[in-house]
Backbone bond lengths (Angstrom), bond angles and torsions (degrees), N, CA, C in turn:
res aa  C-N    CA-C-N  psi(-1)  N-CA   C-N-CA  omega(-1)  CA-C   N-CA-C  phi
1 X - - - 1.456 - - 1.521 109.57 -
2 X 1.549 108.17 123.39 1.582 98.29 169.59 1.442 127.64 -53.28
3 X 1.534 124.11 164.39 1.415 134.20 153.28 1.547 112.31 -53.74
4 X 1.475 101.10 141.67 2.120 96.30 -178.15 1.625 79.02 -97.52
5 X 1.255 124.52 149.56 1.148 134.66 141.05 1.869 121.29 -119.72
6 X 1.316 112.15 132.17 1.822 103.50 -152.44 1.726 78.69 -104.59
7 X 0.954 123.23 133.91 1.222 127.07 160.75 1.663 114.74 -114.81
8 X 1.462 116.42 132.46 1.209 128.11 -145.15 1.698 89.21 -114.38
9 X 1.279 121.94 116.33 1.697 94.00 167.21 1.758 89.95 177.77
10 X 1.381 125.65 146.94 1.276 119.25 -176.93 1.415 118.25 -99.20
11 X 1.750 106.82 8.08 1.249 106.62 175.61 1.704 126.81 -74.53
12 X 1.263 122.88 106.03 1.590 110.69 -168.10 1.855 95.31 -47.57
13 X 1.295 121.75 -51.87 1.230 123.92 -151.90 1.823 97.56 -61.23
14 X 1.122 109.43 -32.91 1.781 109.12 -162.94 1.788 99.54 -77.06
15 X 1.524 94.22 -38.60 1.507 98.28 -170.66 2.353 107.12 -72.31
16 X 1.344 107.94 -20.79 0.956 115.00 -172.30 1.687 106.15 -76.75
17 X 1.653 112.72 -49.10 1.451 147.71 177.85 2.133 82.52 -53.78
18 X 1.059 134.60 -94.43 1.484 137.27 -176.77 1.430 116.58 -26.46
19 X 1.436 101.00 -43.50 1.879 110.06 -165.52 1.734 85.69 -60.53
20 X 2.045 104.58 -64.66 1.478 90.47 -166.58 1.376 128.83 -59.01
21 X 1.648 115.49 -36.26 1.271 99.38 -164.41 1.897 119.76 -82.74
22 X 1.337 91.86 -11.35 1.275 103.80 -165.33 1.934 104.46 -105.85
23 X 1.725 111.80 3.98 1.526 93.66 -174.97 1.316 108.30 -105.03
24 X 1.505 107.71 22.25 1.582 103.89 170.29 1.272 110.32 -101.55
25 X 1.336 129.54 -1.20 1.146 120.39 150.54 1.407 125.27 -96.89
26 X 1.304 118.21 -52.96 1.224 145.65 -177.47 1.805 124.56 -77.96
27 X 0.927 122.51 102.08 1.590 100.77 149.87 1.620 135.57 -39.42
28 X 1.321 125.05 111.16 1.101 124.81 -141.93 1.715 87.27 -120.92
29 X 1.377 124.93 132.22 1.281 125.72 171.90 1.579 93.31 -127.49
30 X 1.343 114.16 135.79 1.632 143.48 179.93 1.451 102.50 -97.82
31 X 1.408 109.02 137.07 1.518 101.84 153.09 1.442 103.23 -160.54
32 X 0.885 133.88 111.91 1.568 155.33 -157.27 1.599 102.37 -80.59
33 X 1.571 133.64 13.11 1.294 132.35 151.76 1.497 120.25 -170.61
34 X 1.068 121.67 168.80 1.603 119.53 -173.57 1.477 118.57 -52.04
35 X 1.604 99.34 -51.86 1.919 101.86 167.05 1.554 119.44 -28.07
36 X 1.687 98.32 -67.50 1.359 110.30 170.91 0.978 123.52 -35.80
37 X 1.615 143.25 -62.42 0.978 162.96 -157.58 1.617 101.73 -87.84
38 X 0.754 100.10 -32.31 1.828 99.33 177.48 1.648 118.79 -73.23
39 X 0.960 85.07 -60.87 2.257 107.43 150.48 1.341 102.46 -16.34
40 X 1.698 102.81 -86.83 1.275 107.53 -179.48 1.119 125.81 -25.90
41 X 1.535 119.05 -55.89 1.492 125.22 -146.49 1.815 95.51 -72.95
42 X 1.604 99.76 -34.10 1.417 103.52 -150.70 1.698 101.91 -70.31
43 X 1.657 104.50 -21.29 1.893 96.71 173.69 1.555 90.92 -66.03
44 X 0.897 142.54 93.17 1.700 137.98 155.53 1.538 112.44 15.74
45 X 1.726 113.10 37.63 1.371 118.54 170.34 1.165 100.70 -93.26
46 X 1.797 113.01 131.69 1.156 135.13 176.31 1.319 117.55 -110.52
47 X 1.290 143.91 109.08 1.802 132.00 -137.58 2.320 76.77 -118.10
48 X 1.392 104.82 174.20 0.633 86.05 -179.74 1.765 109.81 -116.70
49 X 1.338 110.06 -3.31 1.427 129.45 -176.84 1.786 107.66 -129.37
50 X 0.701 99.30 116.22 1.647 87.49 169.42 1.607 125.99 -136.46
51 X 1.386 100.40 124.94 1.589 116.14 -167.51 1.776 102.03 -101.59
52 X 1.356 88.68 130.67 1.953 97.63 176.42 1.445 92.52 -156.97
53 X 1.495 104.12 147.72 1.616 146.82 145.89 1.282 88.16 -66.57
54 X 2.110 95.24 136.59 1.305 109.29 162.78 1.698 129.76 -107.08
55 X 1.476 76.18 22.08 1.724 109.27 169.22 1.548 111.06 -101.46
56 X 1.188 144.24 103.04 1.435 143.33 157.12 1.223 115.39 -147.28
57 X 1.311 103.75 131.74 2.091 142.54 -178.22 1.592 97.64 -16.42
58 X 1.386 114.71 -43.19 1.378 108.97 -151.09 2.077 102.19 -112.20
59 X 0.884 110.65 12.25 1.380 119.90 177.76 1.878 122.82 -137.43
60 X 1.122 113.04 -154.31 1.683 117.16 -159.01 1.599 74.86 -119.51
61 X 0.971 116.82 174.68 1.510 140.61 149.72 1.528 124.68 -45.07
62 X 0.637 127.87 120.53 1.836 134.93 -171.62 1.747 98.43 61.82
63 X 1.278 136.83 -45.00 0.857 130.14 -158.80 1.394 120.83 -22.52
64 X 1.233 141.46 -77.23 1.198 135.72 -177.45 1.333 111.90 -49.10
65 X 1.263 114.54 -52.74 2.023 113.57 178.88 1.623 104.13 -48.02
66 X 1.314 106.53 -32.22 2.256 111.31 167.43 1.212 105.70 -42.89
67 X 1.623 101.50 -61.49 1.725 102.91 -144.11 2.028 95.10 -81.96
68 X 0.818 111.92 -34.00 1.651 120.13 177.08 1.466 117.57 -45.30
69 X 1.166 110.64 -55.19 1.790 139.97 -160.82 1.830 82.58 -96.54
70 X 1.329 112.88 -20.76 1.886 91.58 173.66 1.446 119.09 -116.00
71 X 1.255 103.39 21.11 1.735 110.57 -151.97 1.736 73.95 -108.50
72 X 1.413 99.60 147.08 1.741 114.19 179.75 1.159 103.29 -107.04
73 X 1.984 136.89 22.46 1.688 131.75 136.46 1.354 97.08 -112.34
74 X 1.509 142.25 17.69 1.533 123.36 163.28 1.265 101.37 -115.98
75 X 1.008 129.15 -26.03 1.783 136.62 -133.05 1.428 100.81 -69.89
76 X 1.648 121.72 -41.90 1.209 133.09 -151.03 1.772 96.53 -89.22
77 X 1.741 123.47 -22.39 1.228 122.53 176.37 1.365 120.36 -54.43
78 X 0.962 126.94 118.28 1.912 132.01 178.66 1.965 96.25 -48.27
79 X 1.072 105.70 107.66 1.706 118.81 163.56 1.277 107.00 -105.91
80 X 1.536 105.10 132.71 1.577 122.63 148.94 1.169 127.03 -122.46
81 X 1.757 110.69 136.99 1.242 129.06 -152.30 1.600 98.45 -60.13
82 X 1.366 149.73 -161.85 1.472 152.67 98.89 1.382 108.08 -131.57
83 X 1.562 111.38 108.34 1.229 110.68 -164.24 1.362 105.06 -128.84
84 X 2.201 124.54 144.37 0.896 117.39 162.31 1.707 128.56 -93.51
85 X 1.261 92.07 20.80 1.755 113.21 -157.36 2.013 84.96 -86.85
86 X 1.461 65.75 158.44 2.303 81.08 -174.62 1.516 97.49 -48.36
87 X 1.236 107.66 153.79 1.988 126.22 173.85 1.600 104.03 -53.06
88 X 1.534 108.02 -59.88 1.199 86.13 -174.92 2.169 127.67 -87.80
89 X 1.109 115.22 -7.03 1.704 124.81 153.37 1.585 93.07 -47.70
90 X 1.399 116.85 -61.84 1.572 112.04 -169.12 1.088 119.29 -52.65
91 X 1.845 130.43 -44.39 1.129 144.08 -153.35 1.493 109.16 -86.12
92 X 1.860 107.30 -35.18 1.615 115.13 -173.50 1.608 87.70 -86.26
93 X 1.025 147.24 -96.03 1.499 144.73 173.99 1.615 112.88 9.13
94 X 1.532 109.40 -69.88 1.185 117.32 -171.69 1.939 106.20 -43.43
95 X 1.728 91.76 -53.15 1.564 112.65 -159.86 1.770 91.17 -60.94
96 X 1.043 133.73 -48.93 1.571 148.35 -170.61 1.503 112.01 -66.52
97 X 1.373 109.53 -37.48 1.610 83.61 159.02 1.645 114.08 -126.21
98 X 1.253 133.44 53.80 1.218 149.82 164.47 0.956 114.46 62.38
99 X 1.739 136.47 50.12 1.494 156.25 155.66 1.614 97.31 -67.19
100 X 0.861 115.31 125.46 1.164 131.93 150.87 1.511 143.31 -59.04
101 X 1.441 91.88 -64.17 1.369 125.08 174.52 1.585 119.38 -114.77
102 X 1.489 102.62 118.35 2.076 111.13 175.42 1.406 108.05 -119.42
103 X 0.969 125.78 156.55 1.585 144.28 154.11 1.464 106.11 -115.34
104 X 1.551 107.07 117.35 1.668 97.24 152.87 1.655 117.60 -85.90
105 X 1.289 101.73 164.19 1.270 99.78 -177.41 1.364 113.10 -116.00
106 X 1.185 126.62 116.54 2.187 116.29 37.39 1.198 105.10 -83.19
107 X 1.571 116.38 141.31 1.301 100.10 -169.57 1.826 90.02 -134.14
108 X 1.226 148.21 -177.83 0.897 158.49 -151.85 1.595 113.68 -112.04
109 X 1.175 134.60 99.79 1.290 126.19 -173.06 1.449 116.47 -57.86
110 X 0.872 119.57 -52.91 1.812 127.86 163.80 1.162 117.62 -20.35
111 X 1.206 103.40 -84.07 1.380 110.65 159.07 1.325 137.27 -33.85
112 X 1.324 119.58 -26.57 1.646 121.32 176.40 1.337 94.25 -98.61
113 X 1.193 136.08 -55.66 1.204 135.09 176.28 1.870 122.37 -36.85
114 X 1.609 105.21 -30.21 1.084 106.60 163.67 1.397 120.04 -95.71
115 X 1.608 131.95 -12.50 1.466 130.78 156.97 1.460 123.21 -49.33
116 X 1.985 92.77 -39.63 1.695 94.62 -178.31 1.478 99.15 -77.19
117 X 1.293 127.77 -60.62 1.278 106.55 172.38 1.814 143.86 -15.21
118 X 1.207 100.17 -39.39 1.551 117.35 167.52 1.252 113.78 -69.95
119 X 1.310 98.69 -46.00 1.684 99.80 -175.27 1.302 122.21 -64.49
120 X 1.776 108.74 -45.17 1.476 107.70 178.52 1.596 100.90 -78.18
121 X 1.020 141.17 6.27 1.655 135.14 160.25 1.220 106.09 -76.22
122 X 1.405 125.64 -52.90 1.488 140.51 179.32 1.547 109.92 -65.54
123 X 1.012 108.56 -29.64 2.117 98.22 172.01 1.289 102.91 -89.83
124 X 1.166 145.33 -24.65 1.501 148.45 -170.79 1.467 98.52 -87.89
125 X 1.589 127.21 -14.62 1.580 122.17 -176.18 1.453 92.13 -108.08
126 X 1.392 119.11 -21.01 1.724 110.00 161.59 1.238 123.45 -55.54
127 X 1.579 97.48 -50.89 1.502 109.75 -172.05 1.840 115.67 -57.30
128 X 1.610 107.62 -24.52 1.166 123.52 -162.87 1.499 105.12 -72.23
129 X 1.518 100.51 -57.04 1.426 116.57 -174.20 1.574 110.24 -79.86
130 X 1.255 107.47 12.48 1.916 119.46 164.54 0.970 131.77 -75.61
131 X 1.695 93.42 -47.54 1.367 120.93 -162.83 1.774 99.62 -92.22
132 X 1.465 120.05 -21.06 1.900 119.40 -172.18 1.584 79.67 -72.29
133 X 1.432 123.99 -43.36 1.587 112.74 -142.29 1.819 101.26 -83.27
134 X 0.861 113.03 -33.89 1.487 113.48 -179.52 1.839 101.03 -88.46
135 X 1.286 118.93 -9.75 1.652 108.44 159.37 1.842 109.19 -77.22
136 X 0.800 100.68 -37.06 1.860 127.55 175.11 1.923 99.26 -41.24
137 X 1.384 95.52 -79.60 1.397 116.91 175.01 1.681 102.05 -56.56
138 X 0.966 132.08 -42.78 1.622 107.92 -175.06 1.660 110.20 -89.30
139 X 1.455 114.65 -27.03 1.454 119.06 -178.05 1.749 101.34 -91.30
């Protein structure tokens, strides 16, 4: 089964640019504003990467990347920023609520494509070293 990755962003072109490069690996879910994306989450869809602009039509600025990165069923999901906001708003923001990973935009598909790559290697080596420690603890 593929990885869901929800990508959050109201750009048709960015969301079109993600679907292709990224839906041959990935299951790629679009949603062109926070509503949308909120929807989603609330059918008990759990994505496993999720990319959002902290720019969208229907919210404040960062707001949703807040409530996501503070919510205790999203918080723990690997988010990356894609932001057209100045380098450094992006860089103090990102650093302030524990983003890891940003793209400004224009940002390089390759390149993100190989961040998510890490990431879904890196949650699957979480998951690994989850599952020895609670075999540990029961054996």
């Amino acid at each position: 089964m593929k990885q869901r990755i929800l990508v959050i962003d109201d750009s048709k072109a960015i969301g079109f640019l993600l679907q292709t490069i990224l839906g041959k690996k990935y299951n790629v879910i679009a949603a062109p504003d926070g509503y949308t994306a909120m929807h989603w989450l609330s059918k008990k869809n759990l994505p496993d990467i999720m990319i959002a602009s902290p720019q969208l039509p229907d919210m404040q600025n960062w707001e949703l990347i807040e409530y996501l990165t503070g919510s205790g069923l999203y918080g723990t999901i690997p988010l990356i920023a894609l932001s057209a906001l100045s380098k450094v708003e992006t860089a103090e923001k990102c650093r302030e609520l524990g983003i890891e990973h940003y793209f400004q935009k224009p940002f390089n598909p390759v390149e993100l494509e190989k961040c998510i790559s890490k990431l879904i290697i890196g949650s699957i080596k979480d998951i690994g070293v989850a599952s020895e420690r609670l075999h540990l603890k029961v054996g």
